[in-house]
VOPAGU-2260 file (C-alpha; in pm, 1 decimal, decimal comma):
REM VOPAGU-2260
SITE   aa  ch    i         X         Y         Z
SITE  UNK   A    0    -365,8   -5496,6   -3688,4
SITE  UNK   A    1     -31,3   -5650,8   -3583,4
SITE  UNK   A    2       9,3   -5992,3   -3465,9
SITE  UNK   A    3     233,4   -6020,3   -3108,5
SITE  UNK   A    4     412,8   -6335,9   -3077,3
SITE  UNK   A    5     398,9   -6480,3   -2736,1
SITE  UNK   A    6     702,2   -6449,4   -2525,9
SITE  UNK   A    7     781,4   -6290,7   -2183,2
SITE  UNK   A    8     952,5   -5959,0   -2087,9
SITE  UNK   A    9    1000,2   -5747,0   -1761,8
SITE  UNK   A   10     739,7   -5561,4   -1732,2
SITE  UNK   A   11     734,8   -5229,2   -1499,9
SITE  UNK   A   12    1016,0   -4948,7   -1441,5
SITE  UNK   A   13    1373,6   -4955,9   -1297,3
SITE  UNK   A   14    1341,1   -4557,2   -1178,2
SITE  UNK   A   15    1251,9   -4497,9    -821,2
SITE  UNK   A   16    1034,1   -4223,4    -852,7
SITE  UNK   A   17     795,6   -4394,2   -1073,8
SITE  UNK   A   18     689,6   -4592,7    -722,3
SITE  UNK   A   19     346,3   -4786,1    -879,9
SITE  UNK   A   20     542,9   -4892,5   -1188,3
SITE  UNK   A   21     747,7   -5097,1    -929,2
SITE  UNK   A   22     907,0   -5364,4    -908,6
SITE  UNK   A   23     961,0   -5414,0   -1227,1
SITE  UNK   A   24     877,8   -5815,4   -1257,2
SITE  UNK   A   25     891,0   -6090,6   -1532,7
SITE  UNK   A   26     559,2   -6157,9   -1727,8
SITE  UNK   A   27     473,7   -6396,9   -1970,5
SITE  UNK   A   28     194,8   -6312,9   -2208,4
SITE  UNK   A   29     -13,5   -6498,7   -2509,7
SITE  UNK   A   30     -21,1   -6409,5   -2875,4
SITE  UNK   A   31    -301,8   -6151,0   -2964,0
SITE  UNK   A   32    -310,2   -5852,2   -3215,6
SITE  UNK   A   33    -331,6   -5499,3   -3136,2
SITE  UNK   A   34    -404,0   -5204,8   -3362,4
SITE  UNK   A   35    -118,1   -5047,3   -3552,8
SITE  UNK   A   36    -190,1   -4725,4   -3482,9
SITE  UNK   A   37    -459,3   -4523,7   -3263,8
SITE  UNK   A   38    -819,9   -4510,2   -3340,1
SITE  UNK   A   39    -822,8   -4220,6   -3570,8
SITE  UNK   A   40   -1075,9   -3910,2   -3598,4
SITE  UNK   A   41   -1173,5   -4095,8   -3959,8
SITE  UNK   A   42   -1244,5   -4421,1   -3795,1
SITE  UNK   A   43   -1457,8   -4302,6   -3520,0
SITE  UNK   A   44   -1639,6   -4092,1   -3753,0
SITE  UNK   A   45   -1780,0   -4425,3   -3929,6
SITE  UNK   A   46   -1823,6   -4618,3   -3561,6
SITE  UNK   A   47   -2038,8   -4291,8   -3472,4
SITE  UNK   A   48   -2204,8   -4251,9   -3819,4
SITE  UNK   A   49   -2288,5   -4648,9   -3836,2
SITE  UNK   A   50   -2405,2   -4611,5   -3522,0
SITE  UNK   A   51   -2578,6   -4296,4   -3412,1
SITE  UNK   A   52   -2307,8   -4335,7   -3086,6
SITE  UNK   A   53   -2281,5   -4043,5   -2861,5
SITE  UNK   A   54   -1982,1   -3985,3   -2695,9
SITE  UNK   A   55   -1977,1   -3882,6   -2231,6
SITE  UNK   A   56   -1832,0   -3573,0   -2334,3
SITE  UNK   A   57   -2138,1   -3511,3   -2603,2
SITE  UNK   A   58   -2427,7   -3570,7   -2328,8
SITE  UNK   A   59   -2555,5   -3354,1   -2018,4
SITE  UNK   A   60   -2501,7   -3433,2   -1655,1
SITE  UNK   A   61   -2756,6   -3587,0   -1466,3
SITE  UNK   A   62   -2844,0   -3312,8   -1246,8
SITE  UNK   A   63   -2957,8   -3582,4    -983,0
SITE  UNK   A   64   -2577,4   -3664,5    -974,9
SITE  UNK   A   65   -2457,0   -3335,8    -929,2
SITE  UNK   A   66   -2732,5   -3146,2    -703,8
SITE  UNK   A   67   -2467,7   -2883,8    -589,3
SITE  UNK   A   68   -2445,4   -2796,0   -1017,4
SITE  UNK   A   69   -2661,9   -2514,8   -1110,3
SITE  UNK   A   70   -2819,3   -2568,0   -1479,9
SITE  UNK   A   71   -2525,4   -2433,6   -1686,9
SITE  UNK   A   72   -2272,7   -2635,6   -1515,7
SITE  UNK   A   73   -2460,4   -2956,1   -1623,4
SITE  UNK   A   74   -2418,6   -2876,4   -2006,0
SITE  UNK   A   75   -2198,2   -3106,0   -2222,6
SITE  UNK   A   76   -1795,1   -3055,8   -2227,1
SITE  UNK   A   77   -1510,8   -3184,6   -2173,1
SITE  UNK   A   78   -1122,4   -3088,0   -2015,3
SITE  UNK   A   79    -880,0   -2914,8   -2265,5
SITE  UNK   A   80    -545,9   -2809,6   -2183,2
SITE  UNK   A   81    -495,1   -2483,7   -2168,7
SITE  UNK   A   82    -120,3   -2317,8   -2206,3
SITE  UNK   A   83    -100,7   -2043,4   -1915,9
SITE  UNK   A   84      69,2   -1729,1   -2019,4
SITE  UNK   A   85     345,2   -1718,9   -1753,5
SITE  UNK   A   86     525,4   -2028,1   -1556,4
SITE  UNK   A   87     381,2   -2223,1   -1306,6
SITE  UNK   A   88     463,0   -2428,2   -1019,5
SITE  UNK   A   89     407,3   -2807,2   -1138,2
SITE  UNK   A   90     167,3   -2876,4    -839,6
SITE  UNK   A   91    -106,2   -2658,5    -970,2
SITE  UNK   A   92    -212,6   -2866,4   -1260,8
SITE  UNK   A   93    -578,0   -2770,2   -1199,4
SITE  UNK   A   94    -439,7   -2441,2   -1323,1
SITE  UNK   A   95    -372,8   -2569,4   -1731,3
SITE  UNK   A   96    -675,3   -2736,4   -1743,2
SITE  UNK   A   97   -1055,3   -2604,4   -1762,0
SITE  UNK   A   98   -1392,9   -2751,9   -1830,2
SITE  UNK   A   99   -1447,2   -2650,8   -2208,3
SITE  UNK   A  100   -1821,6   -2615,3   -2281,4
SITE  UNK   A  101   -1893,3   -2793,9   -2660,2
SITE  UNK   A  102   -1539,5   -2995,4   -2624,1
SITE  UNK   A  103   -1616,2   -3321,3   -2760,8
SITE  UNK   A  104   -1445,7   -3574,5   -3049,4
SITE  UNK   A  105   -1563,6   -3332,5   -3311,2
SITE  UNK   A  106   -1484,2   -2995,7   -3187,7
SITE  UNK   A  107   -1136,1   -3081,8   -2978,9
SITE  UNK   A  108   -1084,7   -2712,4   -2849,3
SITE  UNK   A  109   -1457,2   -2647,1   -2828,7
SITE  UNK   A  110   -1772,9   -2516,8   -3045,3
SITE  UNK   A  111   -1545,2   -2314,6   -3250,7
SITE  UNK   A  112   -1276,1   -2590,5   -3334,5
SITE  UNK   A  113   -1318,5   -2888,4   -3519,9
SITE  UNK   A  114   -1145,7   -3187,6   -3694,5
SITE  UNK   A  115   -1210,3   -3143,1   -4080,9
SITE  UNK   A  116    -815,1   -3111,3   -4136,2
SITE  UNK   A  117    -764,9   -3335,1   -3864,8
SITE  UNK   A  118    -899,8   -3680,8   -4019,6
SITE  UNK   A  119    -601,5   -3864,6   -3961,3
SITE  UNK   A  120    -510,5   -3732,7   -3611,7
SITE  UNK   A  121    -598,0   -3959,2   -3288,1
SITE  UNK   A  122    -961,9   -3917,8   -3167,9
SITE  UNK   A  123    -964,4   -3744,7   -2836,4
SITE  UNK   A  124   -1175,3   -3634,5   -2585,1
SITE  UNK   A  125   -1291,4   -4034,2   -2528,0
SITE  UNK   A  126   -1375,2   -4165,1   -2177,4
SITE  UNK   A  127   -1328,7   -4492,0   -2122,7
SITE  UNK   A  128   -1682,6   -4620,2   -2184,5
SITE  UNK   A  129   -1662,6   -4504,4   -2548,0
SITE  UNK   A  130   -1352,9   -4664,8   -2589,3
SITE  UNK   A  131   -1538,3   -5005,6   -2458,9
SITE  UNK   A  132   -1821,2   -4948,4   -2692,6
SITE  UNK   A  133   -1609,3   -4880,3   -2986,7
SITE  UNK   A  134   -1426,0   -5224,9   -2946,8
SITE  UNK   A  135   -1732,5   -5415,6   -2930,3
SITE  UNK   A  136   -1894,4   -5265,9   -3261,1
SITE  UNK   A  137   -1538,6   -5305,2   -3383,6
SITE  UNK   A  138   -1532,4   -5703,5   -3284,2
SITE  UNK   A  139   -1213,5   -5627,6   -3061,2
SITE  UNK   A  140   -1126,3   -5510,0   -2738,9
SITE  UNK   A  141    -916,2   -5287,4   -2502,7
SITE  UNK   A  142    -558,1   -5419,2   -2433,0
SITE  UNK   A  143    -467,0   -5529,0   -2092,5
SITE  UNK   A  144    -180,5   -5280,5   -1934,4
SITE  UNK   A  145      50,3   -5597,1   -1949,8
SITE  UNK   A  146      30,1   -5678,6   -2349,0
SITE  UNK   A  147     -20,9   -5295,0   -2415,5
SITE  UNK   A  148     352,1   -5262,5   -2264,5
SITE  UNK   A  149     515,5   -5563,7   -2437,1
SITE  UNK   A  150     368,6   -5434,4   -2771,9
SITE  UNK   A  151     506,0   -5109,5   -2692,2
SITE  UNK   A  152     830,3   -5251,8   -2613,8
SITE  UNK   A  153     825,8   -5381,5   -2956,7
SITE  UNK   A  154    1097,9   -5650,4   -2848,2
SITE  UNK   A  155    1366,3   -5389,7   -2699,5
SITE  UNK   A  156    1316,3   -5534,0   -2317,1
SITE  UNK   A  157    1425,4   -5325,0   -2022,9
SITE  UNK   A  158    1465,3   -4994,9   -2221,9
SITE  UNK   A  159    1359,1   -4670,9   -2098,3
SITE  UNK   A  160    1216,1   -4569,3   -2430,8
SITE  UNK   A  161    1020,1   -4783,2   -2663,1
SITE  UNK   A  162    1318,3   -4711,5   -2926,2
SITE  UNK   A  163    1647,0   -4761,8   -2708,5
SITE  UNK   A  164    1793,5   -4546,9   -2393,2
SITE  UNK   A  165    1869,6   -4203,9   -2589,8
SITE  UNK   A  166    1558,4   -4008,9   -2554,5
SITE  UNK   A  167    1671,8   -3796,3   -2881,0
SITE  UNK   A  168    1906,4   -4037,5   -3079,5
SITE  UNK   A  169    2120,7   -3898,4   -3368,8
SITE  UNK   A  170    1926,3   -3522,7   -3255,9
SITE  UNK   A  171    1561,2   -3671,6   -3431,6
SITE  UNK   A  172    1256,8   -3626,3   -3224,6
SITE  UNK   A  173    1130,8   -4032,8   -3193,9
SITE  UNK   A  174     794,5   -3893,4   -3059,2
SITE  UNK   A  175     544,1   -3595,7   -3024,9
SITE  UNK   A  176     564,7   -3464,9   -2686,0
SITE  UNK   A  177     628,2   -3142,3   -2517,9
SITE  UNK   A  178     940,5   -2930,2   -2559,1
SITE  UNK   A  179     998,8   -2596,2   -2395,8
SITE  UNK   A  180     887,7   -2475,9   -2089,6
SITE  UNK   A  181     605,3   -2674,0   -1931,8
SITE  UNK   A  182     335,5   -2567,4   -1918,3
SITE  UNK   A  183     361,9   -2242,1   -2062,0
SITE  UNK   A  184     559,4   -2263,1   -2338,8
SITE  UNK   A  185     565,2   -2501,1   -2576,1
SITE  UNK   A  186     800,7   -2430,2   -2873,6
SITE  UNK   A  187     632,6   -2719,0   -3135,6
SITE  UNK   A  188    1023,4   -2842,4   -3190,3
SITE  UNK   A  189     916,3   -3142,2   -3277,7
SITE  UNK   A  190     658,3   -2979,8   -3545,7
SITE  UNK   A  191     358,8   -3026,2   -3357,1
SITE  UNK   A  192     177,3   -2848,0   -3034,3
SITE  UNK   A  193     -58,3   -3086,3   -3039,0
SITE  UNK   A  194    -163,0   -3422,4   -3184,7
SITE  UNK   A  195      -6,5   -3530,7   -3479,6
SITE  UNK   A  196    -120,2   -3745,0   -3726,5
SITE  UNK   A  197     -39,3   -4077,5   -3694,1
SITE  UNK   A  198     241,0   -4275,2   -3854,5
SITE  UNK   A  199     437,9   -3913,2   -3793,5
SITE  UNK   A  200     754,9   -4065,4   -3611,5
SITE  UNK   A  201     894,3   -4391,3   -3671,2
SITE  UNK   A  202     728,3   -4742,6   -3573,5
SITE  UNK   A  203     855,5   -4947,8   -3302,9
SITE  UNK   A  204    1029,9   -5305,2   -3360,2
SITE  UNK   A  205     642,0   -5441,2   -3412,7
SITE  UNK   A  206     546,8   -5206,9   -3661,3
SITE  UNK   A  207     341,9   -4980,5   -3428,9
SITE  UNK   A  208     338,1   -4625,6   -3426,0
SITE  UNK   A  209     264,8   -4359,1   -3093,4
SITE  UNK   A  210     301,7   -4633,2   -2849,9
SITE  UNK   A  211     516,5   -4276,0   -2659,8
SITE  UNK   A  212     363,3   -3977,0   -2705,1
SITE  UNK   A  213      78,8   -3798,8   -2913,0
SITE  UNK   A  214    -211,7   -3959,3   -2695,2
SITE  UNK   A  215    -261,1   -4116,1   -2399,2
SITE  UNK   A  216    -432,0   -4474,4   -2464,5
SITE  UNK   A  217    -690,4   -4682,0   -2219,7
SITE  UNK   A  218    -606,9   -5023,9   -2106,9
SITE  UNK   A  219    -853,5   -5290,4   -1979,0
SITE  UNK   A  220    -677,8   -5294,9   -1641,4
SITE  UNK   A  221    -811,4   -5075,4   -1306,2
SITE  UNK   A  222    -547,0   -4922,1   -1182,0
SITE  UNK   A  223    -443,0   -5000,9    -854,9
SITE  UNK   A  224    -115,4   -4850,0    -730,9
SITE  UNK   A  225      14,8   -5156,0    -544,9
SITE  UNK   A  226     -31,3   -5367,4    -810,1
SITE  UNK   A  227     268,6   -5448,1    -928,2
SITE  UNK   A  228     364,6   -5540,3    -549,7
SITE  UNK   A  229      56,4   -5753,7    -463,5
SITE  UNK   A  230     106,0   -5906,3    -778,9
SITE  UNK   A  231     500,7   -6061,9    -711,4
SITE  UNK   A  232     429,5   -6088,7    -324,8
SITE  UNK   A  233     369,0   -6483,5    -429,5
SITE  UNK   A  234     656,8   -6573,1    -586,0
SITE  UNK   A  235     600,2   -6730,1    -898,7
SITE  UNK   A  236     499,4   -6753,2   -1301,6
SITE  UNK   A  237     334,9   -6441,4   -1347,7
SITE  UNK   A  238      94,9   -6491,7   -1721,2
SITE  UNK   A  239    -170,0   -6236,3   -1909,2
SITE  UNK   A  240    -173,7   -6021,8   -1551,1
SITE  UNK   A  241    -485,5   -5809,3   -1529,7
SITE  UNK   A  242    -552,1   -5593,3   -1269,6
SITE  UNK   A  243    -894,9   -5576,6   -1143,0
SITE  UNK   A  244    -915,8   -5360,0    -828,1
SITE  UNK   A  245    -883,4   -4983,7    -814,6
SITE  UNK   A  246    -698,8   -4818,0    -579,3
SITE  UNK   A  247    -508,5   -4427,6    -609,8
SITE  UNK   A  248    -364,4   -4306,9    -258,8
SITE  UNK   A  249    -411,1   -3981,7    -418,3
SITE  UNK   A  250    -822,6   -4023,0    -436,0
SITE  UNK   A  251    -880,0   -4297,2    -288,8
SITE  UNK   A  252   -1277,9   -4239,8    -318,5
SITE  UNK   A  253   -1239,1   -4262,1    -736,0
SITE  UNK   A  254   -1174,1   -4588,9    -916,3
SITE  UNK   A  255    -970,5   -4525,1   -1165,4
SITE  UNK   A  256    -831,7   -4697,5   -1507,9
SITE  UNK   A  257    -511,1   -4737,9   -1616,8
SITE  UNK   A  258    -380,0   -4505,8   -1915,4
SITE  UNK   A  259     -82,3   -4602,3   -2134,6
SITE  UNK   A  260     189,9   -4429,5   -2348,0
SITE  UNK   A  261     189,1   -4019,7   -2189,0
SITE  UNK   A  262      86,8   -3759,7   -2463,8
SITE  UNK   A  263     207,5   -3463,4   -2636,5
SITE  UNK   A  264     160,4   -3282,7   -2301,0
SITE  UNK   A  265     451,4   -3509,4   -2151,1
SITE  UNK   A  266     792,1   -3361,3   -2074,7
SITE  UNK   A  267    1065,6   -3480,1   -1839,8
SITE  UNK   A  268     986,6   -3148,2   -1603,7
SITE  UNK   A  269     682,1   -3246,7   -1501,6
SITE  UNK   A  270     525,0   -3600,3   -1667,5
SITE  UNK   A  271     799,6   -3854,6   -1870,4
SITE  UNK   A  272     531,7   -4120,6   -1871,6
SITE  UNK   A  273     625,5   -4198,7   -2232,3
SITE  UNK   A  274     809,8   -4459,0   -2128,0
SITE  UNK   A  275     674,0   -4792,3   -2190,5
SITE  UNK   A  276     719,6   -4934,5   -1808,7
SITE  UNK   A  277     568,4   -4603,9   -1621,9
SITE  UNK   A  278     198,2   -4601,2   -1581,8
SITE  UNK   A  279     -67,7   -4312,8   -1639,7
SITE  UNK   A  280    -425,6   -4345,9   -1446,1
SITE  UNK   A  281    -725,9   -4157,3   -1585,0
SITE  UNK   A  282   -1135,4   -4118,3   -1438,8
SITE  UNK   A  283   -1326,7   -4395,2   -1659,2
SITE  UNK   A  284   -1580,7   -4118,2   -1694,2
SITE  UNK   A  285   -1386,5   -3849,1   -1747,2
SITE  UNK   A  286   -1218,9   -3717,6   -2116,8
SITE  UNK   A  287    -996,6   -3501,3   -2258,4
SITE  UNK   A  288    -855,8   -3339,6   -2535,5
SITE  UNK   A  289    -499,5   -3624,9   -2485,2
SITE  UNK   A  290    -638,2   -3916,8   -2446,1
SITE  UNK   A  291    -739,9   -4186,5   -2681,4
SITE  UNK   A  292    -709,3   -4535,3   -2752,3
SITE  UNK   A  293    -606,3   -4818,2   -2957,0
SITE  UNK   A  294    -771,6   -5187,5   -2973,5
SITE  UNK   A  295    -625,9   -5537,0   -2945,2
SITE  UNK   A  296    -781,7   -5844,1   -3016,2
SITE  UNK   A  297    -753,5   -6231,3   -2913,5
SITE  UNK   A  298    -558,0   -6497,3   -3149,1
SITE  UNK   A  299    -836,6   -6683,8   -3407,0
């Protein structure tokens, strides 16, 4: 793990169109640690093999949940991106995605994948709750939105990317996410289609790698897309924020948590969220072959 010194930084986005990253506003955190890189396909292995943990993605439905299910639906799986073969218009997302029977941690693009040459690469297809239970066999916990963005910041404050303002500086890729045409054609420029293993692009000022790009990562915090405003409406020293209601105008049935960092699935045509100040949400109960997580934990 890295250790964080305490300081402040503004924390949030200076782009209109990222509207619940806004306003961007001052915040002054503690010291803690977080992990250097994501949790790893090697080090969930030993969680899960110390353990006998099974993953959301690894059990059945409850058919009492889902009555309108009939029995097959109910199986285990999990969402997996799934390249279309011609363009499509970037409101159809339920169009690159299906339900993947068998998807899980182990077999990423279903029963006839799996992860033996993947070791090193980011566990995915981890819903929130197996995130929590990983940091408390682990003796740590999830990062709170706020410190997850000053780490990723790595000291650069009020930058759009967690290495400066040139998305592609001196023509070297800083981070794996998607190049072509999204979401059909994705050319691998920067040598990977998918995850990459980590410590693949350069660290930040902090030492930490993939705080843009390669996974998506959990935070502690609900995500509520007024936050940021409720939380300035005072006035005031704002210190180690954490937001703890839900609230998406998009569903506002589902509470949701908030997701850090974008993915390799990111791409200024449809989702830059690999900027540090622009915030992802994600179903606590729902996972997917981008998202993952990394751990922080409190000074001694």
């Amino acid at each position: 793990m890295r250790w964080i010194p305490a300081g402040s930084f503004i924390m949030g986005s200076k782009h209109e169109v990222m509207r619940d990253a806004r306003p961007a506003h001052r915040v002054t955190l503690h010291g803690f640690f977080i992990d250097q890189t994501e949790v790893s396909n090697a080090e969930f292995s030993r969680f899960v093999e110390a353990t006998g943990y099974v993953t959301l993605a690894e059990r059945p439905l409850n058919a009492a949940d889902f009555p309108a299910l009939p029995p097959e639906a109910l199986k285990p799986g999990s969402l997996v991106f799934s390249s279309p073969k011609h363009p499509l218009p970037l409101n159809q997302a339920q169009r690159w995605w299906r339900f993947q029977l068998g998807a899980n941690w182990r077999h990423p693009e279903g029963p006839n994948s799996d992860i033996s040459d993947r070791m090193d690469h980011p566990v995915v297809h981890i819903a929130w709750q197996d995130a929590a239970a990983y940091a408390a066999w682990a003796g740590k916990r999830l990062p709170t939105e706020a410190e997850w963005e000053y780490a990723a910041r790595g000291g650069l404050d009020g930058k759009d990317y967690i290495w400066g303002d040139d998305f592609k500086p001196e023509d070297h890729f800083m981070a794996n996410t998607f190049q072509g045409h999204f979401p059909s054609n994705n050319t691998g420029a920067d040598g990977y289609i998918a995850t990459s293993p980590i410590k693949s692009y350069p660290a930040n000022g902090y030492g930490l790698y993939d705080m843009a790009g390669n996974v998506w990562e959990w935070t502690a915090d609900w995500y509520d897309a007024n936050a940021y405003k409720k939380r300035t409406a005072n006035g005031g020293e704002i210190i180690n924020p954490v937001s703890k209601t839900a609230f998406d105008p998009s569903e506002p049935n589902l509470d949701k948590r908030v997701q850090k960092g974008g993915s390799f699935l990111c791409t200024d045509q449809y989702c830059s969220r690999y900027m540090p100040g622009s915030r992802g949400r994600g179903d606590p109960n729902t996972s997917s072959n981008h998202v993952g997580f990394r751990l922080a934990k409190d000074a001694d």
